[in-house]
MDAnalysis code that builds the backbone (N, CA, C; Angstrom):
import MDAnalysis as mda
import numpy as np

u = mda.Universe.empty(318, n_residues=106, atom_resindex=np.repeat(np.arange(106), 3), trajectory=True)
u.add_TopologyAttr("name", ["N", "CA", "C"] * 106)
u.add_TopologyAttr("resid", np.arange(1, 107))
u.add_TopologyAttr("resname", ["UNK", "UNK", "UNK", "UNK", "UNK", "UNK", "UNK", "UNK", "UNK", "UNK", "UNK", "UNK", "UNK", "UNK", "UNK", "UNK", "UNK", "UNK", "UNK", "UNK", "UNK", "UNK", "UNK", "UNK", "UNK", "UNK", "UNK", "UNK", "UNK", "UNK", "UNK", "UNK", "UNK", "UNK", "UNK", "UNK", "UNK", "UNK", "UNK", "UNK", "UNK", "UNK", "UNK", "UNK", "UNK", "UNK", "UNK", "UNK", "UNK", "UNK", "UNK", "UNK", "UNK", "UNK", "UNK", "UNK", "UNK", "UNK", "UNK", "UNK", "UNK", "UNK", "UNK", "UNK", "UNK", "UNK", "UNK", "UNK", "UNK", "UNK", "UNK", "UNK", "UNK", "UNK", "UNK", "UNK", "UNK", "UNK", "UNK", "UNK", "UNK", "UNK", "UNK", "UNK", "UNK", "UNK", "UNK", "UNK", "UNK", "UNK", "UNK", "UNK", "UNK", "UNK", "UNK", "UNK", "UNK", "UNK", "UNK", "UNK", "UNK", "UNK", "UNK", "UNK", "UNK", "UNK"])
u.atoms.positions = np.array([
    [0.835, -1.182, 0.000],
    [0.000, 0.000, 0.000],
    [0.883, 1.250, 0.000],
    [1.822, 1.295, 0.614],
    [2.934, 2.557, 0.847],
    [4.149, 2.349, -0.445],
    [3.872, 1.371, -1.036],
    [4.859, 1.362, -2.589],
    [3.599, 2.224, -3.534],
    [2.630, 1.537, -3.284],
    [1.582, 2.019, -4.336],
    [1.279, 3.464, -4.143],
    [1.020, 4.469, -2.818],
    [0.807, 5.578, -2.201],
    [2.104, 6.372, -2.936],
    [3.395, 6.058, -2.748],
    [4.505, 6.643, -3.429],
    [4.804, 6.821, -4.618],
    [4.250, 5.631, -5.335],
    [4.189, 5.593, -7.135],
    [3.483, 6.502, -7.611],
    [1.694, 6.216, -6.752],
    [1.063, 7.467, -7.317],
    [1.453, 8.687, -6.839],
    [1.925, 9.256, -6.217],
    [2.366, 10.619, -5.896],
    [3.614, 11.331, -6.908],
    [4.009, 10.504, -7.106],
    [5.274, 10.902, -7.653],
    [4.735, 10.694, -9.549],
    [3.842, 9.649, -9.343],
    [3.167, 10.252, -10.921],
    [2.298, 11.348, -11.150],
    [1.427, 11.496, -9.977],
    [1.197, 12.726, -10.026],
    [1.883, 13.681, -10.432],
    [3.193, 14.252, -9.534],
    [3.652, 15.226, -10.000],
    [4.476, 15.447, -11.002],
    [4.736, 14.155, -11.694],
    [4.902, 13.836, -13.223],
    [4.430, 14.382, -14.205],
    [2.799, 14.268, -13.910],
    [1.335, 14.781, -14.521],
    [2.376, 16.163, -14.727],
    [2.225, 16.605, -13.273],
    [1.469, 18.393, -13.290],
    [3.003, 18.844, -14.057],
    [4.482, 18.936, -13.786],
    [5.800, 18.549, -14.544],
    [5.709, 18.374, -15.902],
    [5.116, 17.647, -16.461],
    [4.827, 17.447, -17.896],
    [3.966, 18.580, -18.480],
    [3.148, 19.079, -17.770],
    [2.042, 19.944, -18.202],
    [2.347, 21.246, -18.463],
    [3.823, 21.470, -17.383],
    [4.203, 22.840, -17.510],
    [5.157, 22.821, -18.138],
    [6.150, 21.702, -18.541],
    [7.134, 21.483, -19.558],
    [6.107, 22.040, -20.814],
    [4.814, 21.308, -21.326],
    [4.456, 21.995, -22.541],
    [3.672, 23.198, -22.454],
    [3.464, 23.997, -21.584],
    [3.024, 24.907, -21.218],
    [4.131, 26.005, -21.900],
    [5.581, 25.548, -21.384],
    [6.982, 26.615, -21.532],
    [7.351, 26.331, -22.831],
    [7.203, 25.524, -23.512],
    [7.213, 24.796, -24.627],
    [6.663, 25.843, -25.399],
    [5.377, 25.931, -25.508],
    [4.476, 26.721, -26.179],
    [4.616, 28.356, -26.123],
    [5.196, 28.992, -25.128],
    [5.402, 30.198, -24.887],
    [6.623, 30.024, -25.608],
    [8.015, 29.230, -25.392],
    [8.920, 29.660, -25.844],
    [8.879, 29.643, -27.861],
    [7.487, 28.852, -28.255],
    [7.482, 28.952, -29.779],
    [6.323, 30.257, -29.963],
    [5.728, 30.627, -28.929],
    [4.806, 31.692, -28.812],
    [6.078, 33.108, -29.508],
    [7.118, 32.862, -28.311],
    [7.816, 34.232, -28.297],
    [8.929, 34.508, -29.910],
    [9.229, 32.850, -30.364],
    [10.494, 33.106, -31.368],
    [9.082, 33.525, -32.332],
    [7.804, 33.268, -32.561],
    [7.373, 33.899, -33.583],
    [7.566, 35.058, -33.231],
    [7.147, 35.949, -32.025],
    [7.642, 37.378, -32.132],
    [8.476, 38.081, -32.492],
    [9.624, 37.548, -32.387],
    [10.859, 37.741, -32.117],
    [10.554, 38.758, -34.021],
    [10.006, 37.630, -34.916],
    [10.200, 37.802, -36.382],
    [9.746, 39.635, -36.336],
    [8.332, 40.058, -35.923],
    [8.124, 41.178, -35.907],
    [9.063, 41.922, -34.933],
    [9.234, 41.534, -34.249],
    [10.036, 42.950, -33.044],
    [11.224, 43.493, -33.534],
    [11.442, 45.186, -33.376],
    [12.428, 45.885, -33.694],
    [13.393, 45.605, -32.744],
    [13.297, 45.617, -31.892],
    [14.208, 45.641, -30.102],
    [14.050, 44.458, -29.866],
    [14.960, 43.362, -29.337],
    [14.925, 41.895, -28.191],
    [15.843, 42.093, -27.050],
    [14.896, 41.545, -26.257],
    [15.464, 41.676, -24.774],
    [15.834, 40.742, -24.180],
    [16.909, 39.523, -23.982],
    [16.504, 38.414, -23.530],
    [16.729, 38.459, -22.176],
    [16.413, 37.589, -21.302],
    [16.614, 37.386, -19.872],
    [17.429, 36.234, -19.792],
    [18.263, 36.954, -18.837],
    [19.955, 36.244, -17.969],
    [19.687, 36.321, -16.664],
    [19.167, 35.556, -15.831],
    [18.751, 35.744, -14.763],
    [17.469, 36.441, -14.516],
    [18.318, 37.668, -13.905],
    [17.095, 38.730, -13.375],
    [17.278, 39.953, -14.360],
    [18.577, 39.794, -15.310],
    [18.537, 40.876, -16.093],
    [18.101, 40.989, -17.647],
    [17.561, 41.773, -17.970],
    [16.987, 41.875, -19.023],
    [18.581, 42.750, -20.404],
    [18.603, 41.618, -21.339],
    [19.909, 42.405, -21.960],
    [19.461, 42.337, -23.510],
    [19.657, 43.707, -24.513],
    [19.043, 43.737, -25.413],
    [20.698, 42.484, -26.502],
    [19.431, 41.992, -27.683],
    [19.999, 40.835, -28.006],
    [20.056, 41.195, -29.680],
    [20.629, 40.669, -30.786],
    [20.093, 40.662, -32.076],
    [19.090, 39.364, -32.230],
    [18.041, 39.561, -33.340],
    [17.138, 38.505, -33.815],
    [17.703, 37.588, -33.661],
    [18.874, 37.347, -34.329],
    [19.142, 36.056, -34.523],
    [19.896, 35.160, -32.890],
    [20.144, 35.912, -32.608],
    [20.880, 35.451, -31.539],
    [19.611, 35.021, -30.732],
    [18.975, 35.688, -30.414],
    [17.967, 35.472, -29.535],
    [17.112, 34.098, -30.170],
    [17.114, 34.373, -31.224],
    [16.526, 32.832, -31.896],
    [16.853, 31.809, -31.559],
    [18.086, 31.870, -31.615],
    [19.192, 30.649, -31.240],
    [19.461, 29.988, -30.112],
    [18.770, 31.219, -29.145],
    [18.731, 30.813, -27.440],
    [17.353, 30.479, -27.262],
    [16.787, 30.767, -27.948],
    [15.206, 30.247, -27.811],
    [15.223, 28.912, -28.515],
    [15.630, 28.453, -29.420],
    [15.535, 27.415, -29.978],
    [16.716, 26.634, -29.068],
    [17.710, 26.806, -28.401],
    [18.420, 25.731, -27.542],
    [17.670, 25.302, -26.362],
    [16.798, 26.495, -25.886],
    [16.154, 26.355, -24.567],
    [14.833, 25.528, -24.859],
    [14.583, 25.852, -26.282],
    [13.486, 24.643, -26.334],
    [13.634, 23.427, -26.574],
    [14.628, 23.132, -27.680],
    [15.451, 21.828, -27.417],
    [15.458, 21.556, -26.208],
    [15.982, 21.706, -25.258],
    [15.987, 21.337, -23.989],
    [15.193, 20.600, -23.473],
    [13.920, 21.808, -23.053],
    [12.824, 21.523, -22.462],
    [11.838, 20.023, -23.619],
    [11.736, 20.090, -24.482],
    [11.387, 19.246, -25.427],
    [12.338, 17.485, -24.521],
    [13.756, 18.068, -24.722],
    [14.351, 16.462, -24.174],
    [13.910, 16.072, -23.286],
    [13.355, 17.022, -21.681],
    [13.333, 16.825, -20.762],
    [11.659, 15.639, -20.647],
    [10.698, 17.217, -21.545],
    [9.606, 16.678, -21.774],
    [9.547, 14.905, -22.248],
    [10.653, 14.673, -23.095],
    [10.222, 12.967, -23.620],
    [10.561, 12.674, -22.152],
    [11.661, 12.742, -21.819],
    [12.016, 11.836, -20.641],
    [11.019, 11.809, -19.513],
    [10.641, 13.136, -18.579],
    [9.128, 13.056, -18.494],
    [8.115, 12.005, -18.845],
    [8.280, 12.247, -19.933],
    [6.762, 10.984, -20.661],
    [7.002, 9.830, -20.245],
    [8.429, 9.271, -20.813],
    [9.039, 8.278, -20.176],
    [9.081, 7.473, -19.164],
    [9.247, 8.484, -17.979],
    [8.807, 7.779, -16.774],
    [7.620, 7.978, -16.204],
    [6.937, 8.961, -16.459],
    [5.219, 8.771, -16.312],
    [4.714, 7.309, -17.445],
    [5.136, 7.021, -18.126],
    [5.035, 5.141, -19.066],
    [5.046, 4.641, -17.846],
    [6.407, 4.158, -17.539],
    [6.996, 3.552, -16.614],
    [5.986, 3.321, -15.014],
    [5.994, 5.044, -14.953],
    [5.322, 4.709, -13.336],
    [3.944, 4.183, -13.818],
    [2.973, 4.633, -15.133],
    [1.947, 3.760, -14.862],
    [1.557, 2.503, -14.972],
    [3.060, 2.215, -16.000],
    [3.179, 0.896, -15.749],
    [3.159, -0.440, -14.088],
    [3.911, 0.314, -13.573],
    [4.425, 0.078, -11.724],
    [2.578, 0.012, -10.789],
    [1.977, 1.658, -11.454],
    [0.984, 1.369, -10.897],
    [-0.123, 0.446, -10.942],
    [-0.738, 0.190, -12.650],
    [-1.401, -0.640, -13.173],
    [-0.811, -1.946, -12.528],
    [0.012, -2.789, -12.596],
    [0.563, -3.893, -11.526],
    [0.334, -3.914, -9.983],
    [0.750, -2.465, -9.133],
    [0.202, -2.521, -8.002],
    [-1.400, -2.689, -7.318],
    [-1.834, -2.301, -9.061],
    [-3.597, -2.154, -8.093],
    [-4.367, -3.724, -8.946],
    [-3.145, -4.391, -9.476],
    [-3.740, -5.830, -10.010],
    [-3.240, -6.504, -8.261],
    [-2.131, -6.233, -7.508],
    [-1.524, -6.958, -6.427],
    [-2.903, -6.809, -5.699],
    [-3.232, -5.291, -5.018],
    [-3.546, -4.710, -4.021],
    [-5.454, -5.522, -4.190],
    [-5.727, -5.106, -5.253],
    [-7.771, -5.819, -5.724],
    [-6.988, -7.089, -5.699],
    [-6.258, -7.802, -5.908],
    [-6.211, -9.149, -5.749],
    [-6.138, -9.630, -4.149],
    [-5.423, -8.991, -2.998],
    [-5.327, -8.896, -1.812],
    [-6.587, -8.914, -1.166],
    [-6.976, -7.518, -1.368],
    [-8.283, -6.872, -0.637],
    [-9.454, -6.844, -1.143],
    [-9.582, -6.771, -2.627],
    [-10.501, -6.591, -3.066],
    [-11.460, -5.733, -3.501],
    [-12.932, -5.947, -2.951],
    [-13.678, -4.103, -2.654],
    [-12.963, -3.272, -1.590],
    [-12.825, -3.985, -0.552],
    [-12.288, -3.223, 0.209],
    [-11.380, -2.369, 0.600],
    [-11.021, -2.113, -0.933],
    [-10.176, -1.230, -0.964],
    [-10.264, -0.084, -2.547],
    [-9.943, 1.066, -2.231],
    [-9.932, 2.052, -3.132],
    [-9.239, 2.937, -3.554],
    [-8.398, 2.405, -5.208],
    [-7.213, 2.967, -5.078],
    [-7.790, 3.874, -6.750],
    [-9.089, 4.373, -6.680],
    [-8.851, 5.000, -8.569],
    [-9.061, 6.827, -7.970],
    [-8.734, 7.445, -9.121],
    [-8.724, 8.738, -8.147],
    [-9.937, 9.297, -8.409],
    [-10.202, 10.412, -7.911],
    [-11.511, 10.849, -7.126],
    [-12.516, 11.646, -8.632],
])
């Protein structure tokens, strides 16, 4: 029950992790279309805002999405994985207990 309690938690926040990987995903292809119209680019280095050329700024937008994109498969990856782990735990756990127990979410 406390393998199964841990699997799902941690797929959970797999879920919500994945969601905002394509969330940043989408802003960062939101912004390189801008980039095409804007006279001025500003990119952010931290906390500072430093003016950039088009292209350059392209180039950091497109590495940073590469990125996030790799991270995102791997993400997927082990959200596979954990629901794999889980689907098995709740064949163990209904095989154990049975009704008497309730593991689907709310």
């Amino acid at each position: 029950i406390c393998t199964f309690s841990r699997t799902h938690r941690r797929y959970s926040e797999v879920q919500s992790i994945i969601g905002r990987l394509k969330s940043d995903i989408e802003k960062i292809t939101d912004a390189t279309d801008e980039i095409i119209i804007a006279d001025d680019v500003k990119y952010v280095f931290g906390e500072t805002f430093v003016a950039v050329d088009m292209d350059l700024a392209t180039e950091l937008l497109e590495s940073k999405k590469t990125s996030l994109e790799t991270e995102l498969a791997d993400r997927t990856q082990e959200l596979e994985d954990l629901q794999k782990t889980v689907d098995k735990l709740k064949v163990q756990l209904y095989a154990k207990f049975g009704s008497q127990i309730y593991l689907e979410n709310e």
